[in-house]
C-alpha positions as CSV (number, residue, x, y, z in Angstrom):
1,X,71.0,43.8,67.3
2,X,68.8,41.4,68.8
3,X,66.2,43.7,68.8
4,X,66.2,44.5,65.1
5,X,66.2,41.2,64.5
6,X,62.5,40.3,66.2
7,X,61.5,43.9,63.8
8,X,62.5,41.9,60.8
9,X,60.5,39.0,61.4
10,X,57.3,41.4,62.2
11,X,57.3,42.5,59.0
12,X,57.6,39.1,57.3
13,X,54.8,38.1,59.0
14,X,52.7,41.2,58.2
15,X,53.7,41.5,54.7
16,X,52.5,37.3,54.1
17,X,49.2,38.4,56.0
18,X,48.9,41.3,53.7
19,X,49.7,38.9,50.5
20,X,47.0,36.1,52.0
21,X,44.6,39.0,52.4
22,X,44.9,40.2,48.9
23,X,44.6,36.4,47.7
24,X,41.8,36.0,49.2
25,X,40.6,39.3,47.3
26,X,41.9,38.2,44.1
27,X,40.2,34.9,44.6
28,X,37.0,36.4,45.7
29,X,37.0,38.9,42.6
30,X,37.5,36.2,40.4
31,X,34.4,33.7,41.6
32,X,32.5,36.9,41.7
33,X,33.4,37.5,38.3
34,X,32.9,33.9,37.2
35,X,29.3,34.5,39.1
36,X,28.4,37.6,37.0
37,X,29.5,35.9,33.7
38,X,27.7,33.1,34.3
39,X,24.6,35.2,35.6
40,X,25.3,37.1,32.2
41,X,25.1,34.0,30.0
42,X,22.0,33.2,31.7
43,X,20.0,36.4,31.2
44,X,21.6,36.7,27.8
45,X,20.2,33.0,27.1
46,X,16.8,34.1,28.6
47,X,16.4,37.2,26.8
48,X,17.8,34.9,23.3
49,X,14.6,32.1,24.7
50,X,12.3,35.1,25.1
51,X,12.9,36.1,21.3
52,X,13.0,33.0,20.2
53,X,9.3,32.3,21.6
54,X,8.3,35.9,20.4
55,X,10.0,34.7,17.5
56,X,7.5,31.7,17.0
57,X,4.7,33.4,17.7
58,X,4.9,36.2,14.7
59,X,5.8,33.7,12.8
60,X,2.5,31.9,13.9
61,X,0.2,35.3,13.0
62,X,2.2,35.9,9.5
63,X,1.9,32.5,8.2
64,X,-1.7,32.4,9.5
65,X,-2.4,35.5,7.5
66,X,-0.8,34.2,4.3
67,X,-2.5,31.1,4.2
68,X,-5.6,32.3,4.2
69,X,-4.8,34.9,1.7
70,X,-3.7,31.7,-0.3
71,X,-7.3,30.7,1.0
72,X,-9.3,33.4,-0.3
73,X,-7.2,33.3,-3.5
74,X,-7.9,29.5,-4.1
75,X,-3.9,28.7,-3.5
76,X,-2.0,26.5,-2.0
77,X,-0.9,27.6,1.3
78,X,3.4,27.6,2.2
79,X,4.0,25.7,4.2
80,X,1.7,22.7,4.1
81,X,0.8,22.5,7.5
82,X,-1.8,25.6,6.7
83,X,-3.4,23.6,4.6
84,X,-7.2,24.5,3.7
85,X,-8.4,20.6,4.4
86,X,-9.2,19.0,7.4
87,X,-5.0,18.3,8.0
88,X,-4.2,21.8,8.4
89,X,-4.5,24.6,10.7
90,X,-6.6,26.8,8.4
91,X,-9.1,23.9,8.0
92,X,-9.2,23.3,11.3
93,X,-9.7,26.9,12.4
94,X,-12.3,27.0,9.9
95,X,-14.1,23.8,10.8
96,X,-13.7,24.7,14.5
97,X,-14.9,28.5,14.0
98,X,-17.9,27.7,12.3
99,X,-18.9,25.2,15.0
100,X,-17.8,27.3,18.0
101,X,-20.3,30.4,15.9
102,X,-23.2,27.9,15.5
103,X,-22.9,27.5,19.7
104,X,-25.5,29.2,22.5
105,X,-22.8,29.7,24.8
106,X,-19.3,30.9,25.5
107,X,-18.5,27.5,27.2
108,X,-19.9,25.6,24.2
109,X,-17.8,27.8,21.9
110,X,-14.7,26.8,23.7
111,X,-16.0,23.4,23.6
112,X,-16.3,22.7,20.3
113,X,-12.8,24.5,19.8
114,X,-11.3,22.2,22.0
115,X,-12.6,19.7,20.4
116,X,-11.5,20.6,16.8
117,X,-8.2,22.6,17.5
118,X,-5.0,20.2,16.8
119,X,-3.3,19.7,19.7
120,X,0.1,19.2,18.4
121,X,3.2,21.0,18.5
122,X,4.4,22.8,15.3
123,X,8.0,22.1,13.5
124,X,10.5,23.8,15.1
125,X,11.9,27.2,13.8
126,X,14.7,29.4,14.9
127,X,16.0,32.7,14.7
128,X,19.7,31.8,15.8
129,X,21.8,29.0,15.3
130,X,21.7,27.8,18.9
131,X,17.7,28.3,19.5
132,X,14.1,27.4,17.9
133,X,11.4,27.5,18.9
134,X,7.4,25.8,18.2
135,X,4.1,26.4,19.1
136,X,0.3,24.8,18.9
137,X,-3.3,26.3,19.7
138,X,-5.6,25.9,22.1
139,X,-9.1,27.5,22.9
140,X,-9.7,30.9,24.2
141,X,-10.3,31.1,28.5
142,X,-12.7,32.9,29.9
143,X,-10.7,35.6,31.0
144,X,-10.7,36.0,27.5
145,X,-14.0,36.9,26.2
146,X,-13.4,40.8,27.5
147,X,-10.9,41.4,24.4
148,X,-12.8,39.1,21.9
149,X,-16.1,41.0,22.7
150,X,-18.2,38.2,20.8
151,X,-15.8,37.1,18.6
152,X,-14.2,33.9,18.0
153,X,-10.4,33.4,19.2
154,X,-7.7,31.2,19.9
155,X,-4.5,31.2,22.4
156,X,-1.4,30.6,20.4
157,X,0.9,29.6,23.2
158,X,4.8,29.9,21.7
159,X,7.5,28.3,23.6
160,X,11.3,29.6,22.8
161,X,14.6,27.9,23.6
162,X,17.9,28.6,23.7
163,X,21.6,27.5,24.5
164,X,23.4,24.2,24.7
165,X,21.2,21.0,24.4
166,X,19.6,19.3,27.5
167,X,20.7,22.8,29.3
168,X,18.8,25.5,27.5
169,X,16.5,28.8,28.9
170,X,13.3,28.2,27.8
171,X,10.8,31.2,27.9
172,X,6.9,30.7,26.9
173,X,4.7,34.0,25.5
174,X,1.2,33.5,24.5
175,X,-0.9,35.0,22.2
176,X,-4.7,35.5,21.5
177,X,-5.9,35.5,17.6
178,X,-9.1,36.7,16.7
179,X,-10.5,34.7,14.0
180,X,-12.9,35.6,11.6
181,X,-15.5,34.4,8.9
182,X,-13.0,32.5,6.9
183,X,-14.2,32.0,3.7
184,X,-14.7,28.7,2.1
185,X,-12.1,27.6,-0.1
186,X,-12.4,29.3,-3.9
187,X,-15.2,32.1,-2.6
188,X,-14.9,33.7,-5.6
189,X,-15.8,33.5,-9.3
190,X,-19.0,31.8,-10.3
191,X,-21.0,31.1,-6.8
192,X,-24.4,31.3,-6.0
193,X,-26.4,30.0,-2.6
194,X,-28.9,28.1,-3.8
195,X,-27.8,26.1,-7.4
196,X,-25.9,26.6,-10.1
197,X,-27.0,25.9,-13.7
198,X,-24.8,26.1,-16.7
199,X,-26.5,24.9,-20.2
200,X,-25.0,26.4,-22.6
201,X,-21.9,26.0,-24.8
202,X,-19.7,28.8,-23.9
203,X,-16.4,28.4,-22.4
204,X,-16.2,28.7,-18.4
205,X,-12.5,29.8,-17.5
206,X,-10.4,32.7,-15.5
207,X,-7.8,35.1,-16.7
208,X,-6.3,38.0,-15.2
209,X,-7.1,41.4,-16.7
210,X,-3.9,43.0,-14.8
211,X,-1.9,40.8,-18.0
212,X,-3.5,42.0,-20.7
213,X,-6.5,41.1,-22.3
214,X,-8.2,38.1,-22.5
215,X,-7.1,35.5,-24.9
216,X,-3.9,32.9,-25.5
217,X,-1.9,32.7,-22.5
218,X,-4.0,34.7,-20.7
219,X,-7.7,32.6,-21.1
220,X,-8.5,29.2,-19.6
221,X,-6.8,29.7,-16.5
222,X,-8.3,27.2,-14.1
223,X,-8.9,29.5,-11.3
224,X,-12.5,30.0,-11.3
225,X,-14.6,28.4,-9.1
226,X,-18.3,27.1,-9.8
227,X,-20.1,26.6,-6.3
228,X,-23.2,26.8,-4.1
229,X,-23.5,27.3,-0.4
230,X,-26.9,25.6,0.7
231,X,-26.9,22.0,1.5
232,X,-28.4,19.9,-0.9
233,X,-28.1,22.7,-3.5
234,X,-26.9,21.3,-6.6
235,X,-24.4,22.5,-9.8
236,X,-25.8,20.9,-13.1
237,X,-24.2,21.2,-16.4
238,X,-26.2,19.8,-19.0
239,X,-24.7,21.2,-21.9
240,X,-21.8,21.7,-23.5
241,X,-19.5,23.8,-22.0
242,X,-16.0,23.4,-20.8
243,X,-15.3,24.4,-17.0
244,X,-11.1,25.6,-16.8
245,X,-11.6,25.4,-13.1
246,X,-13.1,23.6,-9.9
247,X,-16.7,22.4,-8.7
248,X,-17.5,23.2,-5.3
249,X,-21.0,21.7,-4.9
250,X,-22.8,21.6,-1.8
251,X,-24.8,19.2,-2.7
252,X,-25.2,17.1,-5.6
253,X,-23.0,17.4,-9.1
254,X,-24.4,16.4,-12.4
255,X,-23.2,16.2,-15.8
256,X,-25.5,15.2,-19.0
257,X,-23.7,16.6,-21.2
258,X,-20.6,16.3,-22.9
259,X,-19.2,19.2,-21.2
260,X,-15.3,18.7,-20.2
261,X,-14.1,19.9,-16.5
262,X,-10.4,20.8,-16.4
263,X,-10.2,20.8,-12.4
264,X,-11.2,19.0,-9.2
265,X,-15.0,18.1,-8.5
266,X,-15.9,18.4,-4.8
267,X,-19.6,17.6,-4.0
268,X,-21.3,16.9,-0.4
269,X,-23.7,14.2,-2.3
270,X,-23.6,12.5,-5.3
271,X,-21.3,13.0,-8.2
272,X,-23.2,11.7,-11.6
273,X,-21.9,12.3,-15.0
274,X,-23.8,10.9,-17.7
275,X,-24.8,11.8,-20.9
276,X,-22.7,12.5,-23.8
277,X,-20.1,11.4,-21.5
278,X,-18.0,13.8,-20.1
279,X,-14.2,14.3,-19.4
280,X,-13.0,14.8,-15.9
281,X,-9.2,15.8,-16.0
282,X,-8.8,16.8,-12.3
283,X,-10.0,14.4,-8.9
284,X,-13.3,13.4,-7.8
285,X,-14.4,13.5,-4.6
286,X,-17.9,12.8,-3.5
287,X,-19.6,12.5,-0.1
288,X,-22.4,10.3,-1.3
289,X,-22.1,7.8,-4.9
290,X,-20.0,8.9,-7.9
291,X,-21.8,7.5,-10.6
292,X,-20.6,7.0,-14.0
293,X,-23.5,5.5,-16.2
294,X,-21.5,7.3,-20.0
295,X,-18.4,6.4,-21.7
296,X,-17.3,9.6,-19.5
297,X,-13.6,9.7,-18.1
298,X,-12.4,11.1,-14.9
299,X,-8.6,11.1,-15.8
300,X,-7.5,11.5,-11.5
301,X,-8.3,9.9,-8.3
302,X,-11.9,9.2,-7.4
303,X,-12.9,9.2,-3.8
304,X,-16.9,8.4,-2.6
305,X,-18.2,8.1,1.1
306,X,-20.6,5.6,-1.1
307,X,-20.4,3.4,-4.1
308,X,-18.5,3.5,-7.3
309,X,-21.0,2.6,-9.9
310,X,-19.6,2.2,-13.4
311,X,-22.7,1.9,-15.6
312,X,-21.0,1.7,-19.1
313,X,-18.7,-0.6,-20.6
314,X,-16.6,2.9,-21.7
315,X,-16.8,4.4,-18.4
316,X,-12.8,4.9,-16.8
317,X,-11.0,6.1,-14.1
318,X,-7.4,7.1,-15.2
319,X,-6.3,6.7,-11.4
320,X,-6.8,5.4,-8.2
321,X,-10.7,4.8,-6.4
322,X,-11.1,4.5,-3.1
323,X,-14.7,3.9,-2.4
324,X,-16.9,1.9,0.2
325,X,-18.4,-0.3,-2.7
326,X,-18.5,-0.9,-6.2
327,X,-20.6,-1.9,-9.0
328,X,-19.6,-2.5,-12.6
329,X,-21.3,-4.0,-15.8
330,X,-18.0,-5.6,-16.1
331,X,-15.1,-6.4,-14.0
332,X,-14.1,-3.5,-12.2
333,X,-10.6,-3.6,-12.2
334,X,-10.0,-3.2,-15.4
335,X,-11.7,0.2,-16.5
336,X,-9.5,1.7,-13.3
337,X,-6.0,2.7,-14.0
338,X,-4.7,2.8,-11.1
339,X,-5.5,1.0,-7.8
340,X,-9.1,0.1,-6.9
341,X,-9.7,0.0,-3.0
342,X,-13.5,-0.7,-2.2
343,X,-12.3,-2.8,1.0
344,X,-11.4,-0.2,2.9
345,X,-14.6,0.9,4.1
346,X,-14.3,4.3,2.1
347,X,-12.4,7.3,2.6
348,X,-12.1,8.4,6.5
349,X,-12.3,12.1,7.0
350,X,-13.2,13.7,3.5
351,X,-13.7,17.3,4.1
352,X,-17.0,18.4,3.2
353,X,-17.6,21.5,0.9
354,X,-18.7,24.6,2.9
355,X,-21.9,24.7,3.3
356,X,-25.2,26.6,5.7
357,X,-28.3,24.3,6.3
358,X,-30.9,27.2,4.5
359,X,-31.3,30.2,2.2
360,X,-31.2,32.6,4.9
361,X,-28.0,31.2,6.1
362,X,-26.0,32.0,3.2
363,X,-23.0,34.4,3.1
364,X,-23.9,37.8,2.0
365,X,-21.2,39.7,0.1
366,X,-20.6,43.2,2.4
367,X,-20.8,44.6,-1.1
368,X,-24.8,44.5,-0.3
369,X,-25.0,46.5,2.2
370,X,-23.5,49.6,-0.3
371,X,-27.9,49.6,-1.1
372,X,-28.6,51.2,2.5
373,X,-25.2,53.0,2.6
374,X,-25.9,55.3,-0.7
375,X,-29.4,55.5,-0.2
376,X,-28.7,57.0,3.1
377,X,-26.8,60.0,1.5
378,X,-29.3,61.0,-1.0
379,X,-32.5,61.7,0.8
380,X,-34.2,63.1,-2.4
381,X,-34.9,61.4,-5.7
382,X,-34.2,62.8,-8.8
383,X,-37.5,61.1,-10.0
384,X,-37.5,58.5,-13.0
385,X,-34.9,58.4,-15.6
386,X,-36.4,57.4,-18.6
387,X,-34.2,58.1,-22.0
388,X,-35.6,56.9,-25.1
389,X,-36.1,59.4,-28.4
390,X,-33.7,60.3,-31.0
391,X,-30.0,60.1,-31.1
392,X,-27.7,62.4,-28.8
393,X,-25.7,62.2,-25.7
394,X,-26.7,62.8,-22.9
395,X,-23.5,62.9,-19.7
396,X,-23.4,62.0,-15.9
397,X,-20.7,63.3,-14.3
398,X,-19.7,65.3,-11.3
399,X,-21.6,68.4,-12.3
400,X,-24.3,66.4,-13.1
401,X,-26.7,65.4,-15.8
402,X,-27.2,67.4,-19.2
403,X,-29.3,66.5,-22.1
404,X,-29.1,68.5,-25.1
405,X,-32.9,67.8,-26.0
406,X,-33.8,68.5,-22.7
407,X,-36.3,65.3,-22.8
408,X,-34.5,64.2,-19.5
409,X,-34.6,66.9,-16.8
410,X,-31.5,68.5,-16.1
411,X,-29.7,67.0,-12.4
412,X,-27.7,69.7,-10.4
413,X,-24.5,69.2,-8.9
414,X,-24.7,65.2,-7.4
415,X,-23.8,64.6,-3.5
416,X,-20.0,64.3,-2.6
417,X,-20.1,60.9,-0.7
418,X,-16.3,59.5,0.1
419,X,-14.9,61.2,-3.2
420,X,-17.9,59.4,-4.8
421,X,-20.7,61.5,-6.9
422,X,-23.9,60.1,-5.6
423,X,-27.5,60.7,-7.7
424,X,-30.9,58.8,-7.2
425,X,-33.8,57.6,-9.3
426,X,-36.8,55.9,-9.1
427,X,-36.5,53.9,-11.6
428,X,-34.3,53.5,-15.1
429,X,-34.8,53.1,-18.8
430,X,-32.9,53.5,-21.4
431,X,-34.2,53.2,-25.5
432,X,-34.6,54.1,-28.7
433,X,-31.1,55.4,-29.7
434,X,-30.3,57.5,-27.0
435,X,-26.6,57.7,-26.0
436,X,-25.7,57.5,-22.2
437,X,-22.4,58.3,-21.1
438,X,-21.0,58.5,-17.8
439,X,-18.2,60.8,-17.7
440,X,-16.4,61.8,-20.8
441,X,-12.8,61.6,-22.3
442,X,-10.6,63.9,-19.7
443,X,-13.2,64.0,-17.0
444,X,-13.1,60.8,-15.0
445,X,-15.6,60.2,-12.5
446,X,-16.3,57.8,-9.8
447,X,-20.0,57.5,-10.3
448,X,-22.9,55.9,-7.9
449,X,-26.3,55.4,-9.2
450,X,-28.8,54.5,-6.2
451,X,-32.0,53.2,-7.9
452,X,-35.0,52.0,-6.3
453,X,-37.0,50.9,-8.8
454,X,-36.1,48.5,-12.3
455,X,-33.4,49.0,-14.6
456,X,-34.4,48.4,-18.0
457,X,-31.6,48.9,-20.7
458,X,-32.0,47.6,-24.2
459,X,-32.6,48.5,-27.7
460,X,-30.5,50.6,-30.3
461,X,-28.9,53.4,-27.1
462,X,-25.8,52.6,-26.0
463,X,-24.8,52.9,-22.7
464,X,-20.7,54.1,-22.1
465,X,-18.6,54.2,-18.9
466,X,-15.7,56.5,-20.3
467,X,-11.9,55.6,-20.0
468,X,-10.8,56.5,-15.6
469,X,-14.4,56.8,-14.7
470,X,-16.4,54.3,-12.5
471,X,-19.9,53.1,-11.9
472,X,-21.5,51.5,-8.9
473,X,-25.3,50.5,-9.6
474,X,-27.1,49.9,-6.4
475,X,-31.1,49.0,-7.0
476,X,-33.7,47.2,-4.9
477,X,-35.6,46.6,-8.3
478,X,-35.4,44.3,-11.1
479,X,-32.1,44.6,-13.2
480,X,-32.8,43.8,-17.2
481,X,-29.9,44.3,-19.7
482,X,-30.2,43.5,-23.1
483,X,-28.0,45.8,-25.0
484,X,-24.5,46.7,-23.4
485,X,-22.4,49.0,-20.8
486,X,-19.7,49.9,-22.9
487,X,-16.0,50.1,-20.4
488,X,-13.9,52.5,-21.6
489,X,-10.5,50.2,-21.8
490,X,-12.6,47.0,-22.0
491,X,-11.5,45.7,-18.6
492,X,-13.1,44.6,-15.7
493,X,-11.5,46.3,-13.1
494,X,-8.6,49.1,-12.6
495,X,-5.2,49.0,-10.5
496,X,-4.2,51.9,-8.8
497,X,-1.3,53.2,-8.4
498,X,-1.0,51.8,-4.9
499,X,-1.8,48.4,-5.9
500,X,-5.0,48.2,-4.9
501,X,-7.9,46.9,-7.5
502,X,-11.5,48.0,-7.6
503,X,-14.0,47.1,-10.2
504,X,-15.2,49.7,-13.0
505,X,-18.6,48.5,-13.0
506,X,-20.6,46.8,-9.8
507,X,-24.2,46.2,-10.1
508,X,-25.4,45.7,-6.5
509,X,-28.9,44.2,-6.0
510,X,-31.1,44.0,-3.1
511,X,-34.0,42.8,-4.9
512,X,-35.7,39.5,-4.1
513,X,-37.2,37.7,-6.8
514,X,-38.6,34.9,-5.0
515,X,-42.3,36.5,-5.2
516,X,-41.8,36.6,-9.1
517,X,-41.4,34.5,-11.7
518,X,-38.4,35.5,-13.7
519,X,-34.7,36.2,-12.9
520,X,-34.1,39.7,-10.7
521,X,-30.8,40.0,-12.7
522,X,-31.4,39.2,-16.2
523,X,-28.1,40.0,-18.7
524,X,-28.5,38.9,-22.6
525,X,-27.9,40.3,-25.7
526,X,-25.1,39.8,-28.2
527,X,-22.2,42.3,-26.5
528,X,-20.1,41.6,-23.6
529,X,-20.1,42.9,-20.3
530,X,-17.3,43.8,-18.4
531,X,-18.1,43.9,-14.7
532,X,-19.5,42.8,-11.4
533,X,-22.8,41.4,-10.4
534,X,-24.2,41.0,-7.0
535,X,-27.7,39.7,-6.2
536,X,-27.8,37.7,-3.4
537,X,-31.5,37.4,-3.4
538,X,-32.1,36.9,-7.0
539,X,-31.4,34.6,-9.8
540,X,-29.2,35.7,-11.8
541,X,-29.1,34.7,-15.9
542,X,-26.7,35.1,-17.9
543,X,-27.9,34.1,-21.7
544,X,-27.3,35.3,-25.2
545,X,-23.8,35.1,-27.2
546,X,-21.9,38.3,-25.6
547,X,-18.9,36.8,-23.4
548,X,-19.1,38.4,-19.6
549,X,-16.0,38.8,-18.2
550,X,-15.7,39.0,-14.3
551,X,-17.9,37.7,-11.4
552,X,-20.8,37.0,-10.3
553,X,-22.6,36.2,-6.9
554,X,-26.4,35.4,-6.7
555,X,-29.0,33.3,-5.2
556,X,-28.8,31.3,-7.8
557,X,-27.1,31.6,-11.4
558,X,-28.1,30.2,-14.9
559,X,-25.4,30.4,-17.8
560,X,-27.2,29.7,-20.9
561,X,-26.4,30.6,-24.7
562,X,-23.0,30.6,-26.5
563,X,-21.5,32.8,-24.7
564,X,-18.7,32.6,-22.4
565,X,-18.1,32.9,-18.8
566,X,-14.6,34.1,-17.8
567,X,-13.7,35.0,-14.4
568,X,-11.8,37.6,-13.7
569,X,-8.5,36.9,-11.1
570,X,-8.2,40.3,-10.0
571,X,-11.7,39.9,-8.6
572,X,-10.3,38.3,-5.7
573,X,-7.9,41.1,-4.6
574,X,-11.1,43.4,-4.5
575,X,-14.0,44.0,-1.8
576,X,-16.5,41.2,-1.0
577,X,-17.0,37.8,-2.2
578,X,-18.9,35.0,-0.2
579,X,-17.1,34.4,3.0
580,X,-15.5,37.9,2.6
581,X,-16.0,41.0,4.9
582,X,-13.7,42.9,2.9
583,X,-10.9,42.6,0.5
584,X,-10.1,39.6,3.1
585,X,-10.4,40.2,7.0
586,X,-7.5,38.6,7.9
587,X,-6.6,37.3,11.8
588,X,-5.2,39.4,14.0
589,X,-3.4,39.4,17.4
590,X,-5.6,40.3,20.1
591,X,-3.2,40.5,23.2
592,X,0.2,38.9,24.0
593,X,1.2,37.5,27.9
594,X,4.4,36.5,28.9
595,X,5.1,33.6,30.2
């Protein structure tokens, strides 16, 4: 008995070493689970960080894109901090692009960058309810200039967060943006490099063929923009037309007229309007003086690097003047409306207009370079096309050119370019009562005419583009019109059905006038044109009392006669315009590091 006795109390001891050793597994199990959830939470919180900060840097690259589509499209960007001024990240790309391209080195590049860049993080956003995350730019390294291969960038550097406060993951990815030419803010509508002068009485305004056609709720739009690109070059208006848009001088802006300007005047000099004394119902912002010597209004704010002068009793400002100085043939303070600051000192940091210091520094439209392309594909010239005579129709289309009279030689089947029907000449005329048609009713085609000589087209022959079909003009000559190109739905440009927009009628022109003297593009007449012009290297003038409805871009521009200017909106959805390499080139990411 004794002996079963010291058995039983063996067992009771092995049995509670047994229990302690599966404690101590329990125990063990359990911290090691505790372990792998915490170690869980963490990578979950990292991976949440890591999205977050991929998160903000997307975010970055879209918004980017948008504003400067807002940009090219003379908008407002969303959200503010893209702002096109000085106080946004556009304007400060733009600013800090155009000095890093003016340096001789990559190390001055990054310089000036650095020194125009803001520095500051973004507002935060978030993806989740417990992250966010921000970001802010900084200049391309060195290590860099391999994926930029001569362009300008900038390192986006994104930081995510996530989890509870004071104890989140934080994860950091960075990004390199190529940025390119930005254009200058409104590069589109009426612009020219060298000067603009308007002296006639027509209506300058925008509407958007895509509604409708042009008229009630659909005319005097104010989204055209009248600007030059040279510094010191100057926008005049001496007579009486309305502008339903903005100014963009580079230089000096003068009114004499009694012309009315429903918009914003920016100039890099002076702003004078005199005269007949004209309305201002937008701002005005001046780098140099902004003089008022009329019983002219400017019904906004007035800014001026320089000196208010008010040189008539009538003369007014409907709002507030901010100004280094003033001068007044009376007191001051009573013909502004709102507050007069000339203590101040002046305005601090007024963005200047975009400008290039010469002629040969101006933005080319990438349309020019069409000249070389089609030329290129067409290495024999049908010789001169010269149709004058009696009445009959004579047809270009993608079979090729057929006169009934057979006074203008017969033109095979054109060359197939990028679904384009390419022909040459040396040189065109059309006269008399001749009837040119390109295309016909139920054959559409997309025409280009690749002249090297002048264009001459005037008297009693018409001249029709019919209903689908489209003409491109490319000439290194002179460009005279004095009768009309007929569109076949009377609009400007076409919509496809994939949303993209291209002009019916472009009239590309390599041609320098400088040697001459009269206009390289010269458009007048009584009927309207509907269509593009391009002429960097000429004047262009626009005279007569035919309305012209969509763009133009030249050395410089004249808009004479009754007739009306009126910009076309869909314009800026197609490809070119000054500052443009393209519909838009937009930024792009480049690379992305983690951090």
């Amino acid at each position: 008995m004794q002996g079963a006795k010291h058995q039983q109390g063996a067992a009771l001891v092995l049995v509670l070493g047994m229990l302690s050793m599966s404690l101590m597994l329990g125990l063990s199990g359990l911290s090691g689970s505790l372990v792998n959830e915490q170690l869980a939470g963490n990578y979950r919180s990292s991976i949440m960080a890591q999205n977050e900060a991929e998160a903000g840097l997307y975010a970055f690259n879209d918004q980017l894109r948008s504003a400067v589509r807002a940009l090219n499209d003379n908008e407002p960007p969303v959200p503010p901090v893209f702002a096109n001024d000085g106080s946004g990240f556009v304007g400060a790309l733009r600013n800090a692009a155009n000095q890093a391209r003016h340096a001789s080195t990559p190390e001055q590049a990054r310089a000036a960058l650095q020194g125009a860049l803001p520095g500051q993080w973004s507002l935060q956003g978030k993806i989740s309810d417990s992250g966010y995350h921000r970001w802010r730019l900084s200049p391309a390294l060195p290590e860099d200039d391999i994926l930029l291969a001569g362009q300008v960038g900038v390192r986006i550097e994104s930081e995510g967060y996530f989890g509870a406060e004071g104890a989140e993951a934080m994860r950091t990815v960075v990004g390199l943006v190529v940025v390119p030419d930005l254009p200058p803010p409104g590069s589109r509508g009426l612009m020219s490099c060298d000067g603009v002068q308007v002296t006639g009485s027509g209506i300058i305004d925008s509407y958007d063929s895509r509604n409708g056609a042009y008229g009630g709720s659909n005319a005097r739009r104010s989204n055209v923009v009248v600007g030059t690109q040279t510094e010191g070059a100057e926008v005049s208006v001496t007579g009486a037309s309305p502008i339903y848009g903005n100014v963009a001088s580079s230089g000096r802006f003068s009114a004499t007229g009694s012309a009315s300007v429903h918009g914003n005047i920016r100039a890099n000099d002076t702003v004078t309007i005199s005269g007949g004394g004209a309305n201002v119902y937008g701002d005005v912002t001046g780098l140099g003086d902004v003089a008022i010597t009329s019983s002219g209004r400017v019904h906004g704010d007035v800014q001026a690097a320089g000196t208010l002068i008010l040189g008539n009793w009538s003369s007014w400002i409907g709002g507030n003047a901010l100004v280094s100085a003033v001068s007044s043939v009376r007191n001051a303070a009573d013909q502004v409306g709102g507050v007069l600051n000339a203590d101040s000192g002046g305005p601090q940091g007024l963005v200047p207009v975009h400008s290039v210091a010469s002629s040969s520094d101006c933005d080319v439209p990438v349309q020019t370079g069409r000249y070389a392309e089609y030329l290129a594909q067409v290495g024999t010239s049908s010789g001169v096309l010269d149709m004058q005579g009696g009445s009959r129709n004579i047809v270009l289309d993608a079979n090729g050119l057929h006169d009934p009279d057979n006074a203008v030689p017969n033109i095979d089947r054109p060359v197939q370019y990028r679904d384009k029907s390419v022909v040459r000449f040396d040189s065109f005329r059309l006269g008399g009562s001749a009837n040119f048609n390109v295309g016909s009713v139920g054959n559409p085609v997309d025409m280009v005419m690749v002249v090297t000589g002048d264009i001459d087209i005037g008297g009693g022959g018409s001249f029709r583009i019919a209903e689908g079909s489209r003409l491109t003009i490319v000439t290194a000559g002179e460009f005279r019109l004095a009768s009309a190109i007929h569109v076949g739905d009377g609009k400007p440009t076409r919509v496809a059905n994939d949303g993209s927009v291209s002009p019916i009628l472009s009239v590309i022109s390599v041609h320098d006038d400088s040697p001459h003297n009269r206009s390289g593009v010269f458009i007048g007449g009584a009927s309207n044109f509907h269509g593009q012009i391009v002429a960097p290297y000429s004047n262009v003038e626009v005279t007569g009392s035919g309305q012209f409805f969509g763009e133009v871009m030249g050395r410089s521009v004249e808009i004479k006669g009754a007739g009306g200017f009126h910009y076309d909106e869909a314009f800026g959805e197609t490809e070119g315009g000054v500052g443009g390499g393209g519909a838009i080139v937009l930024p792009r990411l480049q690379g992305i590091w983690m951090g």
